[in-house]
MIDO-468895 format. One record per residue (C-alpha): residue in three letters; x, y, z; residue number from 1. Coordinates in Angstrom, 3 decimals. Layout:
BEGIN
residu ALA | c1 X | c2 Y | c3 Z | num NUM
...
This chain:
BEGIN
residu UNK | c1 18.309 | c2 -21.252 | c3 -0.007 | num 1
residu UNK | c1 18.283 | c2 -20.214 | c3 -3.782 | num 2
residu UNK | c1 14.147 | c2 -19.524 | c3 -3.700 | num 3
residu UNK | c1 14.830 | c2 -16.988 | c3 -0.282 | num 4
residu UNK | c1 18.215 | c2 -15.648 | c3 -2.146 | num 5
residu UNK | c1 16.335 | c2 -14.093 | c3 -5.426 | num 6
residu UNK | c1 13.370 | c2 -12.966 | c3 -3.436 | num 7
residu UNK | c1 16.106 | c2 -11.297 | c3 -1.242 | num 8
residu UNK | c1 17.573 | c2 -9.615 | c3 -4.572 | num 9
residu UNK | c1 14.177 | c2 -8.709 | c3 -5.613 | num 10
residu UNK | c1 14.011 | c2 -6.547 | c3 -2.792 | num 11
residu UNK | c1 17.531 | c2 -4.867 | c3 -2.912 | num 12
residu UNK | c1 17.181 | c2 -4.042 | c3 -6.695 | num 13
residu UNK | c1 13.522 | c2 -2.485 | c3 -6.001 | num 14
residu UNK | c1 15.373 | c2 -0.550 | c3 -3.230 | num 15
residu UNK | c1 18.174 | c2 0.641 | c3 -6.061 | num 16
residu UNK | c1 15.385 | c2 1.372 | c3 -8.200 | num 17
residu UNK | c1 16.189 | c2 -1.279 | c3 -11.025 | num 18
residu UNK | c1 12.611 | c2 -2.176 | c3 -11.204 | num 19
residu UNK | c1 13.434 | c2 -4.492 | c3 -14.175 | num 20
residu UNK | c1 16.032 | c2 -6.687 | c3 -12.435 | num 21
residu UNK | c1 13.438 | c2 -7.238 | c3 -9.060 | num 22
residu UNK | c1 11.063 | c2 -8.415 | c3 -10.957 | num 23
residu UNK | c1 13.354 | c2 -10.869 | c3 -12.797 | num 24
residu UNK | c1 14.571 | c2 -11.887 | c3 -9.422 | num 25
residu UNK | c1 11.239 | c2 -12.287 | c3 -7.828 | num 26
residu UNK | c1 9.908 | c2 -14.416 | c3 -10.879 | num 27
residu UNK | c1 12.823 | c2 -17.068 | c3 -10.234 | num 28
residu UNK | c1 12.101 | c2 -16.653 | c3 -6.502 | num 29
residu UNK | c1 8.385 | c2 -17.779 | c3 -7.576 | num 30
residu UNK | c1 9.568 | c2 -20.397 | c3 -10.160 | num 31
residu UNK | c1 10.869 | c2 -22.421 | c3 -7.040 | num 32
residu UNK | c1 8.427 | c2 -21.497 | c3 -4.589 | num 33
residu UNK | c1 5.126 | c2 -20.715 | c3 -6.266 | num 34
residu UNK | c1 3.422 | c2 -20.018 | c3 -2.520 | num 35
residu UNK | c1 5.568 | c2 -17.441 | c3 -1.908 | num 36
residu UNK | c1 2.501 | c2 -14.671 | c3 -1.412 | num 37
residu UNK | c1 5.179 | c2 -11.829 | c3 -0.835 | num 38
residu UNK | c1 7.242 | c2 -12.580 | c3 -3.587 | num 39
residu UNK | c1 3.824 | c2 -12.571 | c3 -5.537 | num 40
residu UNK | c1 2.447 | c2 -9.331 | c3 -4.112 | num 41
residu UNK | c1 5.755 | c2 -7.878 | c3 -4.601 | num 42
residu UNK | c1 6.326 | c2 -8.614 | c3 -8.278 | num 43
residu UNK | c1 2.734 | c2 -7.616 | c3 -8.625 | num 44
residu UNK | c1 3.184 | c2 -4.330 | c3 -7.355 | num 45
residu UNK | c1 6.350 | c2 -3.895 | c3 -9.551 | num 46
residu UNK | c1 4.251 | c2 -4.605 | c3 -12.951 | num 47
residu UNK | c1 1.875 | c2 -1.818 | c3 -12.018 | num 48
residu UNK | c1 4.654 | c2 0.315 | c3 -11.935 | num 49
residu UNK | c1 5.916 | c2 -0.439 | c3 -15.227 | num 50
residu UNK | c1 1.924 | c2 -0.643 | c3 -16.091 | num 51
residu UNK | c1 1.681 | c2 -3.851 | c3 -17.069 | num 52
residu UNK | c1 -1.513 | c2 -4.442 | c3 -15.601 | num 53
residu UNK | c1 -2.907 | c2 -7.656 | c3 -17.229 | num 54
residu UNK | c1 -0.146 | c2 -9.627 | c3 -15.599 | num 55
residu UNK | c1 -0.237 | c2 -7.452 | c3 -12.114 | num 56
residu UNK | c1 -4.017 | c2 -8.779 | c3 -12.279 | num 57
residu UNK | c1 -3.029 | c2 -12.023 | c3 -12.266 | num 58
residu UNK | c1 -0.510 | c2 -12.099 | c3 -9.560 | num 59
residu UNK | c1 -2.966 | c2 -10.276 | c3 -7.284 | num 60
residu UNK | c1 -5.530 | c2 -12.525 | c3 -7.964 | num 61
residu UNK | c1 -2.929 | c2 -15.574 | c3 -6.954 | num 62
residu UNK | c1 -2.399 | c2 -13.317 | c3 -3.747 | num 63
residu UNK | c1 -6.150 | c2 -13.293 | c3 -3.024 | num 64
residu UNK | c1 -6.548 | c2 -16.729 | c3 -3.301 | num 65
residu UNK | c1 -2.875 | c2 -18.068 | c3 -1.320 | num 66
residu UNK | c1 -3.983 | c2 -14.926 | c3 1.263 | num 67
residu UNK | c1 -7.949 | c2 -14.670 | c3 1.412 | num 68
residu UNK | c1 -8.690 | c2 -12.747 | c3 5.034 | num 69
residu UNK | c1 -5.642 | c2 -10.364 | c3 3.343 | num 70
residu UNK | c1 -7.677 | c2 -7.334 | c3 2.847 | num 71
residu UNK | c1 -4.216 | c2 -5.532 | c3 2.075 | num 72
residu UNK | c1 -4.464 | c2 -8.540 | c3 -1.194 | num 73
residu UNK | c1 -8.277 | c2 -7.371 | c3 -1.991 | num 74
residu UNK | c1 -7.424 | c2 -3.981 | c3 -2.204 | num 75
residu UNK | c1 -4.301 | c2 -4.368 | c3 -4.123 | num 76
residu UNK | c1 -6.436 | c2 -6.555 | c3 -6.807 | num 77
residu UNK | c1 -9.197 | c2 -3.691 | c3 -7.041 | num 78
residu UNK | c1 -6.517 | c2 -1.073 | c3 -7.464 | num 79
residu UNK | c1 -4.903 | c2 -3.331 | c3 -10.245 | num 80
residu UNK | c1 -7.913 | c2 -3.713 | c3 -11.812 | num 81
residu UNK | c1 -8.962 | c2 0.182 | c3 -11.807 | num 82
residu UNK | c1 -5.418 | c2 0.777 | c3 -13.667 | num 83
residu UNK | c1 -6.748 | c2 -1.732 | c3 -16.531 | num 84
residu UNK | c1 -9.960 | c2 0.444 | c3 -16.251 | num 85
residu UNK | c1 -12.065 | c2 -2.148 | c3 -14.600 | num 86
């Protein structure tokens, strides 16, 4: 399907290190399926990269709540937040 297809992408352009067009492709994979918690976690972890941490925030914090006995999720949120300088 078109939602598995761009998350799919997201993770060969991360791999090619064209962090710009993953997270483009993992944004459309979460405008069709906003419960995708990978596609989430991924794109979050791609923001930090490219240190925009307001928005990683946010997608971790949609992680926490789609994943809550995720500790990986909890601990991706409090390193997200220490980047902001929380």
């Amino acid at each position: 399907d078109l939602q598995s297809a761009h998350a799919n992408l997201g993770l060969v352009m991360d791999r090619l290190r064209k962090p710009d067009q993953a997270i483009e492709h993992w944004r459309d994979a979460l405008k069709l399926d906003p419960a995708d918690t990978a596609s989430r976690a991924l794109l979050a972890s791609a923001l930090l990269g490219k240190r925009q941490y307001d928005e990683a925030v946010g997608h971790y914090q949609q992680v926490v709540k789609q994943s809550p006995k995720d500790a990986r999720s909890y601990n991706n949120l409090g390193f997200a937040y220490e980047k902001q300088g929380k």
